[in-house]
N, C-alpha and C positions, 0 to 999 in steps of 0.2 A: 291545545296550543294553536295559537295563530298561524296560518300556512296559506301564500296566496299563488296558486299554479303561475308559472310561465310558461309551462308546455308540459308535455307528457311525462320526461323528465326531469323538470327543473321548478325550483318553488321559491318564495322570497318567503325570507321569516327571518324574526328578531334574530340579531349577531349579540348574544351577551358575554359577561364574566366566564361566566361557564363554559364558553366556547371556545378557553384561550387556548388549549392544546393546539384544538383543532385550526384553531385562524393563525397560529406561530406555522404549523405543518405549512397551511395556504400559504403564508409569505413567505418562504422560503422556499416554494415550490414556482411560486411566481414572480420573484424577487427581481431579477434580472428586465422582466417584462415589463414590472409595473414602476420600476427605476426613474423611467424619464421622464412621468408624471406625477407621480405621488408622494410627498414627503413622510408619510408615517413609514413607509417601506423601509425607511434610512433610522429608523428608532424601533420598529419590535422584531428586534432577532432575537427571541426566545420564550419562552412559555412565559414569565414572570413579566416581562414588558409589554407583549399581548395583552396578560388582562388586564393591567395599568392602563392600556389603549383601550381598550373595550369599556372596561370601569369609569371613564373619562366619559365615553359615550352615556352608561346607563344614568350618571350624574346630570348629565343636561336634558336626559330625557325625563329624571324626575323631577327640571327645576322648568320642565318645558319650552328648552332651550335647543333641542335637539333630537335626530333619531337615527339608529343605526340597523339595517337590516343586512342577513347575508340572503346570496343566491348560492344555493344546493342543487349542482345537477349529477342526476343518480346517485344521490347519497353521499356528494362531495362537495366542502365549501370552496367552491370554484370563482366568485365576487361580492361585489356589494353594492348596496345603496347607502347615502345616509344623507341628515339633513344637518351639513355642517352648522348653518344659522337657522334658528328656527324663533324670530321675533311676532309674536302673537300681538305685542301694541303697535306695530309698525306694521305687520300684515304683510312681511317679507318673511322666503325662506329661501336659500342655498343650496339646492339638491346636487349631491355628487354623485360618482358612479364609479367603478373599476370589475374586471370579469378577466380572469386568467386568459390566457389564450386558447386553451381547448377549447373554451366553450365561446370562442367570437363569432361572429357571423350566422348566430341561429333568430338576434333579433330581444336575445333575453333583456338586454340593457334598458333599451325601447320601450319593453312590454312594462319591465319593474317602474321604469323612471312613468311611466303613464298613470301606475295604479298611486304611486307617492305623488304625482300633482292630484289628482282625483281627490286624495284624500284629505292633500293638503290643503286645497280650495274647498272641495267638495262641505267636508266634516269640521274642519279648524278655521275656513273664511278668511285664510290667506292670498292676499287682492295682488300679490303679486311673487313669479319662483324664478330665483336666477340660476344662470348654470355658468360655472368663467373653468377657464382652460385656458392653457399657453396655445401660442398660434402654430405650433409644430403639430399638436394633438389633432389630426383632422378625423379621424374617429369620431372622436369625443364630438366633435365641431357638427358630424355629418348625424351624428344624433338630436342635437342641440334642432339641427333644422327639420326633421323630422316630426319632432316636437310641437315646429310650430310656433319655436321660438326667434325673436327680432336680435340682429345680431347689437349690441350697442352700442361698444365703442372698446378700448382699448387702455387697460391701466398700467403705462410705461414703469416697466424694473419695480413689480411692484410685489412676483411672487419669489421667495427666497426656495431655490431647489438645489443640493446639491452646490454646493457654497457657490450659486451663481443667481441672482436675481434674473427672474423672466419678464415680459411683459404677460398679461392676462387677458384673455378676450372676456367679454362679457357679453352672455345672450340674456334675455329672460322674456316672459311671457305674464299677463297682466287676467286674471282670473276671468274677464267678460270675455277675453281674446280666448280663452282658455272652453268655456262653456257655450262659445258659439261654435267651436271645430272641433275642442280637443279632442 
């Protein structure tokens, strides 16, 4: 099975069907945390809408439309990665991110969102990876520039969360931008 270290304890590997017990436990364990950024948070409260959420994932990833990984530290699904848009004729992808709060501040986010451009430029020859977040997220935001990514600009009342439209920042980063620092 595929397994890609983020530290001693912590690894990135496929988040599937399979795993809906265990990703229903994860969101309800981080429910409250991952509230004010995330809209699937507000749709799988329970085992059987899990794997509908996850099954959704494995579907775009077999029309190569998409990807979903969890992050495991010591043997808990404690976040994620995935690639909400994943367009191979346009050479754009979407990378998102979330990580309970136990495990913040070790860097994991960083390390995962590095190995998912790698591969996504690297292997797939995607010439460009966004990353958008509400302007409150400054986490998310303080990752985005780690990265290495250009902030762009702003998509007014454009993401629906919690029956409230946000605006969205949007960063991204352009494959040569990517292969001369990343």
């Amino acid at each position: 099975m595929f397994a890609h270290p983020l530290a001693e304890d912590a690894e990135l590997r496929p988040l599937e069907p399979w795993h809906a017990d265990e990703f229903a436990a994860h969101a309800d364990r981080s429910r409250a945390h991952l509230a004010p950024w995330l809209p699937w948070v507000e749709i799988v409260d329970d085992v059987d809408s899990a794997r509908r959420w996850l099954q959704t994932y494995a579907d775009r990833q077999a029309r190569d439309e998409g990807r979903l990984y969890g992050i495991w530290v010591g043997g808990v699904l404690s976040g994620g990665t995935l690639f909400r848009v994943f367009d191979t004729r346009a050479g754009m992808c979407e990378l998102g991110v979330w990580l309970a709060p136990e495990a913040e501040g070790r860097g994991l986010v960083t390390r995962a969102a590095r190995h998912m451009i790698d591969w996504a430029v690297g292997e797939r020859g995607m010439t460009r990876v966004e990353w958008r977040t509400i302007p409150a997220n400054e986490r998310s935001m303080a990752v985005a520039r780690r990265l290495g990514m250009t902030r762009e600009g702003v998509l007014r009342a454009s993401f629906p969360l919690g029956g409230t439209l946000h605006d969205t920042v949007v960063w991204a980063l352009l494959a040569d931008e990517w292969n001369k620092g990343g």
